[in-house]
C-alpha positions as CSV (number, residue, x, y, z in Angstrom):
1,X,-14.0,5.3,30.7
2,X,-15.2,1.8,31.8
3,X,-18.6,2.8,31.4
4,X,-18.1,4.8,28.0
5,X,-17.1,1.6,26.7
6,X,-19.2,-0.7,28.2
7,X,-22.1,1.5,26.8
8,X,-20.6,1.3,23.2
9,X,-20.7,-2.6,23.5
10,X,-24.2,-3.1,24.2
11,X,-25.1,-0.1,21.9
12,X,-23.2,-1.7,19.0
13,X,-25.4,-0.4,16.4
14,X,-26.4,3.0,17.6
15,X,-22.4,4.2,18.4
16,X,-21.4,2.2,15.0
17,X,-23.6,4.9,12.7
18,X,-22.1,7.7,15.1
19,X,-18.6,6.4,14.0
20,X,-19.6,5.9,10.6
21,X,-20.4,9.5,10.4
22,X,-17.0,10.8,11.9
23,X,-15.1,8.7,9.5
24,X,-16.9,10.0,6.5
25,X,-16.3,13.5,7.5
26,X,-12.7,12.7,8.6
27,X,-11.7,10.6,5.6
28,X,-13.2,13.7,3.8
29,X,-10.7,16.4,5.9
30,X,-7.8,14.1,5.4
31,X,-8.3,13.6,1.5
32,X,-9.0,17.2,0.8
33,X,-5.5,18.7,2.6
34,X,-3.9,15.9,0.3
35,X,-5.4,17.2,-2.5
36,X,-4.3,20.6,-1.5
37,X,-0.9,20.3,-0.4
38,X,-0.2,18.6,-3.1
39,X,-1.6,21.3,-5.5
40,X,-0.1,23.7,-3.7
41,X,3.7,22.1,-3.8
42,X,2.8,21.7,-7.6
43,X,3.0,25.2,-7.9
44,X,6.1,26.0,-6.1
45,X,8.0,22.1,-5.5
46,X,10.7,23.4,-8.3
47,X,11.1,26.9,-6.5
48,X,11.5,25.2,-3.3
49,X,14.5,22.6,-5.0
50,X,16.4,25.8,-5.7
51,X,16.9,26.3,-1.6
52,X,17.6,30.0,-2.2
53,X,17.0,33.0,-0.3
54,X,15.8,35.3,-2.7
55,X,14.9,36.0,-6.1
56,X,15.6,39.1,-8.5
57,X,13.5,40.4,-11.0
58,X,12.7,43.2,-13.3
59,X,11.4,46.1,-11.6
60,X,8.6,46.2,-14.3
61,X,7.3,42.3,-13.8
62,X,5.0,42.7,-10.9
63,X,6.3,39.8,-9.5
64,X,5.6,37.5,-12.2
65,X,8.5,35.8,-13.7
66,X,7.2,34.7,-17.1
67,X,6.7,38.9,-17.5
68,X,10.2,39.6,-16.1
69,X,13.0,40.2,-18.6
70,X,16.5,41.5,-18.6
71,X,19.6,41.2,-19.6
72,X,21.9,38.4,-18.4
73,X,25.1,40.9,-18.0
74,X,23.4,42.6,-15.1
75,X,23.6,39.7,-12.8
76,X,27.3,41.7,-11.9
77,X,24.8,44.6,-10.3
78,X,23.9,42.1,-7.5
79,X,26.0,41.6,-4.5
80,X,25.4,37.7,-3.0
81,X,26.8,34.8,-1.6
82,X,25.9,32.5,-4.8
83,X,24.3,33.8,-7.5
84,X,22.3,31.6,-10.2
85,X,20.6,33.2,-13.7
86,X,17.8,31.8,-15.0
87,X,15.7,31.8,-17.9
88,X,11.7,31.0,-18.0
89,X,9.7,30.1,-20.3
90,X,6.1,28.3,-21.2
91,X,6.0,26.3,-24.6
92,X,3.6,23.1,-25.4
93,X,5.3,20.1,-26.6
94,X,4.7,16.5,-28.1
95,X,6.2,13.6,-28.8
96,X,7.4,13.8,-32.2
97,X,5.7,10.1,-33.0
98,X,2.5,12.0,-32.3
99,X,-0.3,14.3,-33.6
100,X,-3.4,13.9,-31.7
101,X,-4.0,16.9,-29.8
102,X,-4.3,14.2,-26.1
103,X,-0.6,13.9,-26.6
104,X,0.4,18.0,-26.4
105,X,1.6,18.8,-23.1
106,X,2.1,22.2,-21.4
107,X,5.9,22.7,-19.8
108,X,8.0,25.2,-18.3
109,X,11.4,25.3,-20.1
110,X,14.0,26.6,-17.2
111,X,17.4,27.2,-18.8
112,X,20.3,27.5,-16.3
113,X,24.0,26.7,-16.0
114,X,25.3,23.8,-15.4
115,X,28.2,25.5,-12.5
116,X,25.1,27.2,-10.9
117,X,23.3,25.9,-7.6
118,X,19.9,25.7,-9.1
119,X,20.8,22.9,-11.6
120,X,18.7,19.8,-10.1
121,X,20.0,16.2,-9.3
122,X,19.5,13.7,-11.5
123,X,17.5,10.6,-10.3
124,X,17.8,9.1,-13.8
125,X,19.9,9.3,-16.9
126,X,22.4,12.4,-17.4
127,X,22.9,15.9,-17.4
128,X,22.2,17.7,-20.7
129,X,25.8,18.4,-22.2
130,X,24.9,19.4,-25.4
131,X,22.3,21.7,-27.1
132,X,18.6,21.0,-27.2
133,X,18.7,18.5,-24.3
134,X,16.9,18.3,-21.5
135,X,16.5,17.1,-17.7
136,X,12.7,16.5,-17.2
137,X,10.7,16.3,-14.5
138,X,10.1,12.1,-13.5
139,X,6.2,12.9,-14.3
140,X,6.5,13.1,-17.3
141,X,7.6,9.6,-17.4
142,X,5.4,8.5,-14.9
143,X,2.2,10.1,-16.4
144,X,2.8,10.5,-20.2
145,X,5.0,7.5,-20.9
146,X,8.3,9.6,-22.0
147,X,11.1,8.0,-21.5
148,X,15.0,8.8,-21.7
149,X,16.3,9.3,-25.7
150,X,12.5,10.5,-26.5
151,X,12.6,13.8,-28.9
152,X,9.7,16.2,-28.3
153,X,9.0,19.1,-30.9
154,X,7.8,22.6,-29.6
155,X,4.5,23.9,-30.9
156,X,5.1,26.7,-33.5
157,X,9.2,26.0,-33.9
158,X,11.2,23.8,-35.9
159,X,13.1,22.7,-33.0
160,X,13.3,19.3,-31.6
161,X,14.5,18.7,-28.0
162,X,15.7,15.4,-27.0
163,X,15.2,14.3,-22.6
164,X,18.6,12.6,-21.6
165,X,17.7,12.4,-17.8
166,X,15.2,12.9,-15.6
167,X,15.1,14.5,-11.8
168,X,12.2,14.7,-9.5
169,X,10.2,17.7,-7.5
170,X,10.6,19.7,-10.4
171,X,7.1,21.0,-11.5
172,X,6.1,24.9,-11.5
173,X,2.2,26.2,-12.0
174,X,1.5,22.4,-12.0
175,X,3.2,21.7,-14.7
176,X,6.5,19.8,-15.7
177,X,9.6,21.6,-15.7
178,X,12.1,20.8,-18.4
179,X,16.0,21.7,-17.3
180,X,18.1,23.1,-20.5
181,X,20.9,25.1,-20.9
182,X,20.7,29.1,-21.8
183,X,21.3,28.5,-25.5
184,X,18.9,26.4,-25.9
185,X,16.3,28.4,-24.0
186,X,17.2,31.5,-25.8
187,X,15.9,30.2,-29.2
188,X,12.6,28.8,-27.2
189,X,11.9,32.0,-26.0
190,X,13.0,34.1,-29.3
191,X,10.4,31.9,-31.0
192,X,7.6,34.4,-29.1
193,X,9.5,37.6,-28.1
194,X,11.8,37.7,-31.1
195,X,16.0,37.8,-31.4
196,X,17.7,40.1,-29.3
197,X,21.6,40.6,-29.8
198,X,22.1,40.6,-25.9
199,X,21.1,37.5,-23.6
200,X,17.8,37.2,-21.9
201,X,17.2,35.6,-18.6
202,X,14.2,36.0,-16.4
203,X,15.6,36.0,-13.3
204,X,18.5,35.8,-10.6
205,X,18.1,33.4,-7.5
206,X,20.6,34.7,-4.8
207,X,21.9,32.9,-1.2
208,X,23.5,35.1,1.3
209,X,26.3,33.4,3.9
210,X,23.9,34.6,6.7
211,X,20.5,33.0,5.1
212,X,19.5,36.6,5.1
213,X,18.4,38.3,2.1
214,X,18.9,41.9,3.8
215,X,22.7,40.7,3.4
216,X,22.3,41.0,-0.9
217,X,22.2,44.1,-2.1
218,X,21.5,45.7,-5.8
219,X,23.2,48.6,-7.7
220,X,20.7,48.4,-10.7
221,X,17.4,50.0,-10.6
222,X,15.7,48.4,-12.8
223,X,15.6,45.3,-10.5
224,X,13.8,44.1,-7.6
225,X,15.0,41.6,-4.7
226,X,12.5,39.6,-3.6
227,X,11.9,36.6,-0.5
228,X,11.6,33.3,-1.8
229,X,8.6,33.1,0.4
230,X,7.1,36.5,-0.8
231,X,7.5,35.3,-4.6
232,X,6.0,31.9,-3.9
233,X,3.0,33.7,-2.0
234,X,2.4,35.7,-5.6
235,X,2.3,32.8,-7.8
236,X,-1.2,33.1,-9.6
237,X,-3.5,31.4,-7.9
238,X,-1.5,30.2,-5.1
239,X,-2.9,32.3,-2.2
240,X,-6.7,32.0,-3.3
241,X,-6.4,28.4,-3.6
242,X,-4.5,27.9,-0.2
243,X,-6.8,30.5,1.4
244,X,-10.1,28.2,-0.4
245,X,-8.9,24.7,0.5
246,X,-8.0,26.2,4.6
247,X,-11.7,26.9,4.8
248,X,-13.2,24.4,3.2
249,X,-11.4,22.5,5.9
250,X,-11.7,24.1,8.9
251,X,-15.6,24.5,8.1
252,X,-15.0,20.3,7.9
253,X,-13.3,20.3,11.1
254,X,-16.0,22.2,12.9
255,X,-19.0,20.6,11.2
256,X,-17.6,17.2,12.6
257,X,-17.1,18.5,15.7
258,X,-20.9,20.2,16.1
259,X,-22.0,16.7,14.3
260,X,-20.4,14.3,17.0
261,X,-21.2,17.1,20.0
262,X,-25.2,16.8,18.5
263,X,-25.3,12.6,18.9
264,X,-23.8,12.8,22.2
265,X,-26.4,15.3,23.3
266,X,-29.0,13.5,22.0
267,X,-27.8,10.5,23.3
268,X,-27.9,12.0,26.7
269,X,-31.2,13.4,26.7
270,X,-32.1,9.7,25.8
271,X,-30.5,8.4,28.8
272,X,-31.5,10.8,31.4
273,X,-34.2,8.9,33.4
274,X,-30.7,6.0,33.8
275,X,-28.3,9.1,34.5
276,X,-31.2,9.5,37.1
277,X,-31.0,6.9,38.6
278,X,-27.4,6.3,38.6
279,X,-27.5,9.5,40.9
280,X,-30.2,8.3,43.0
281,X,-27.8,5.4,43.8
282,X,-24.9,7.7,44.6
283,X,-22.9,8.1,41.3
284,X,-21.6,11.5,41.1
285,X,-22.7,13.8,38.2
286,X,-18.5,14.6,37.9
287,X,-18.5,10.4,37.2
288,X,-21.2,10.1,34.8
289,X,-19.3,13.7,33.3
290,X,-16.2,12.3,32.6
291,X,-17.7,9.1,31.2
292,X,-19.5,11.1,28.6
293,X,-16.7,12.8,27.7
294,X,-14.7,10.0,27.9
295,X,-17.5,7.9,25.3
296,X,-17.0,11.0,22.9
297,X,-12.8,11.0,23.0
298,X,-12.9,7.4,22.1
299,X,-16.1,7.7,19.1
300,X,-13.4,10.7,17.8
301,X,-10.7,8.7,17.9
302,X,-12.2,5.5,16.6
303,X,-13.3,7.5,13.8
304,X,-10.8,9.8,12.6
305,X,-8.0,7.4,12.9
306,X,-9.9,5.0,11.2
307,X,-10.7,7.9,8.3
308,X,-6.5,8.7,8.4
309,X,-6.0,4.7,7.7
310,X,-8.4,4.7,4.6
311,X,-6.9,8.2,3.2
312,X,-3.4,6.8,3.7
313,X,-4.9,3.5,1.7
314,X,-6.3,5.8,-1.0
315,X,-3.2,7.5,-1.5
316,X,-1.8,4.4,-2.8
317,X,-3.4,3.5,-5.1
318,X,-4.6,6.7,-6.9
319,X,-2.9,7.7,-10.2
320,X,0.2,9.2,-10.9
321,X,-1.4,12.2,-12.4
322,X,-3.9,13.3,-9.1
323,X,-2.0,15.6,-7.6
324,X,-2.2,14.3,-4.0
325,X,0.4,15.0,-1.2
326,X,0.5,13.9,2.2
327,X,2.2,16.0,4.7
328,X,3.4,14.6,8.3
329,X,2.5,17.6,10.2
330,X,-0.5,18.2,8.7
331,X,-1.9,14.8,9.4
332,X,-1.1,15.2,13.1
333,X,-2.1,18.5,13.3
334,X,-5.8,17.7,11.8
335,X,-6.2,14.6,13.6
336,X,-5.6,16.2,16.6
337,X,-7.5,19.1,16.2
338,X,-10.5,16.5,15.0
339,X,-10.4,15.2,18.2
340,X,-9.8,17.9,20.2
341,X,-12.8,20.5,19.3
342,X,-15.4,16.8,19.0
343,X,-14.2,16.2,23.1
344,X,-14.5,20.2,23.3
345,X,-18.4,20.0,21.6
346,X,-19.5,16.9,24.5
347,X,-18.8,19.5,27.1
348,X,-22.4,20.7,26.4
349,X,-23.9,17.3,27.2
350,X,-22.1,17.3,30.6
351,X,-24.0,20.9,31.4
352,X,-26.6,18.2,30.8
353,X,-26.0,15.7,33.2
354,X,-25.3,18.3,36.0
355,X,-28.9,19.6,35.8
356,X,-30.5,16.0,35.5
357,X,-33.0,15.7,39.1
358,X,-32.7,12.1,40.1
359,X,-36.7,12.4,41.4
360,X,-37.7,14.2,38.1
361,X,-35.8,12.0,35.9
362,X,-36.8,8.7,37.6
363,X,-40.7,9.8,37.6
């Protein structure tokens, strides 16, 4: 290691550009699983705030809640722990001070009880305790300015909806979620399936005692339990985004670590008339080996830690409505793998070394 660092001293400008490189590409890694986790937990942050085990749905619905309709009454054909109905809908609202068309935003209008487990915690304001109120998700103060006691109007209904608190991780499909009570939802979603005499909910998230969901059991055929996990997993769009961004990244990973593994080897097929004589004088091709490798684990780490220090940085300061997550594991997990396969790619400049002739290489 003393001479892998000595070397990088005296070749200040040479190592600096190999550095350079491996903090671009790592600064690039980093900000991309940001972007993706935090896309990804867009899409299923408000599931995940239920913490249930499973999820029922009409047999009919494919999976996809927003198609999935039955009747509220046959929540008594499900045998669970807990048991939480829950009504779904997508609507566009606006402030009602507003017309432009920049102002409409698209939400997802959950209505639920208030005695259930899926009704969120409120981080600001109140709970909604009377009709046409709602618990908002805290982006929409953050990113469009709404604040508590605003009244929003629904596109296509005479019906104006007033936020009186606001709770946070509460966003589905990337959007804002928007907490009511079953009433209330029931005229929303009237508005584009029309009035039934019986209520309408979407679906039924379940808990067992045991965690397991082999525990709940149905005595109505014309629904379907579900993992939480397995519904999640069919969100549209969820798995071909997850699966896009995981190779885009580990393509990143390995065309960092073939990147670093090329300047070391060129690097040592610079060098090999002074590896040469280094072994004329008695230094031992496992030395000069482990310096090499030794010069390439501290490049790797120079550089990708430097790359996680100016992702972290970025993450501060970019706007409320970039949809960037950072993730502990994930960031240890990449960093680690970064610098693990660019030590793994030097291995072929040690085959190098080995080979060098001290008579060839000093002639």
């Amino acid at each position: 290691m003393f001479l892998a660092w000595q070397e990088i001293k005296y070749s200040k400008t040479r190592f600096a550009l190999i550095i350079g490189v491996v903090i671009l590409i790592s600064y690039l890694v980093f900000f991309l699983m940001g972007l993706a986790y935090g896309l990804a937990q867009e899409n299923r942050m408000s599931i995940d705030k239920w913490d249930a085990d499973g999820i029922v749905l009409a047999e009919e619905s494919n999976l996809n809640i927003n198609m999935s309709m039955f009747s509220k009454d046959q929540i008594e054909t499900i045998d669970a722990y807990e048991k939480a109905s829950l009504g779904v809908t997508s609507s566009v609202v606006q402030p009602q001070e507003k017309t432009d068309e920049e102002s409409k935003i698209n939400v997802t209008f959950f209505g639920i009880d208030k005695e259930e487990f899926i009704y969120p915690g409120v981080i600001e304001g109140e709970g909604f305790s009377e009709e046409n109120e709602v618990i908002a998700d805290i982006s929409l103060r953050d990113e469009q300015g709404i604040n508590i006691g605003d009244e929003l109007s629904l596109a296509g209904m005479d019906l104006t909806i007033k936020i009186v608190g606001f709770t946070d991780n509460a966003k589905f499909s990337v959007g804002p979620v928007l907490y009511t009570d079953h009433p209330t939802y029931q005229r929303i979603r009237a508005s584009g399936f029309g009035e039934r005499e019986d209520e309408i909910i979407s679906a039924i998230a379940v808990r067992s005692d045991s965690g397991e969901i082999s525990d709940i059991t149905l005595s109505d055929n014309e629904l379907n339990l579900y993992s939480t996990g397995e519904f999640i997993s069919n969100l549209p769009g969820y798995t071909a985004q997850v699966l896009t961004f995981g190779l885009m990244i580990g393509f990143l990973v390995l065309i960092a670590a073939m990147i670093i593994g090329i300047f070391i080897y060129v690097l040592t097929l610079q060098k090999s008339s002074m590896l040469g004589v280094m072994k004329a004088q008695g230094i031992s091709s496992k030395y000069i080996a482990k310096s090499v490798v030794g010069q390439t684990f501290l490049l790797s780490f120079i550089g990708v830690f430097t790359g996680l220090v100016l992702t972290l940085a970025t993450g501060l300061i970019l706007p409320a409505a970039v949809p960037y997550q950072n993730n502990l594991l994930f960031l240890v997990s990449i960093t680690t793998l970064l610098i693990v396969v660019a030590v793994a790619g030097a291995f072929f400049s040690v085959r190098t070394v080995v080979k060098i002739d001290p008579l060839e290489a000093i002639d």
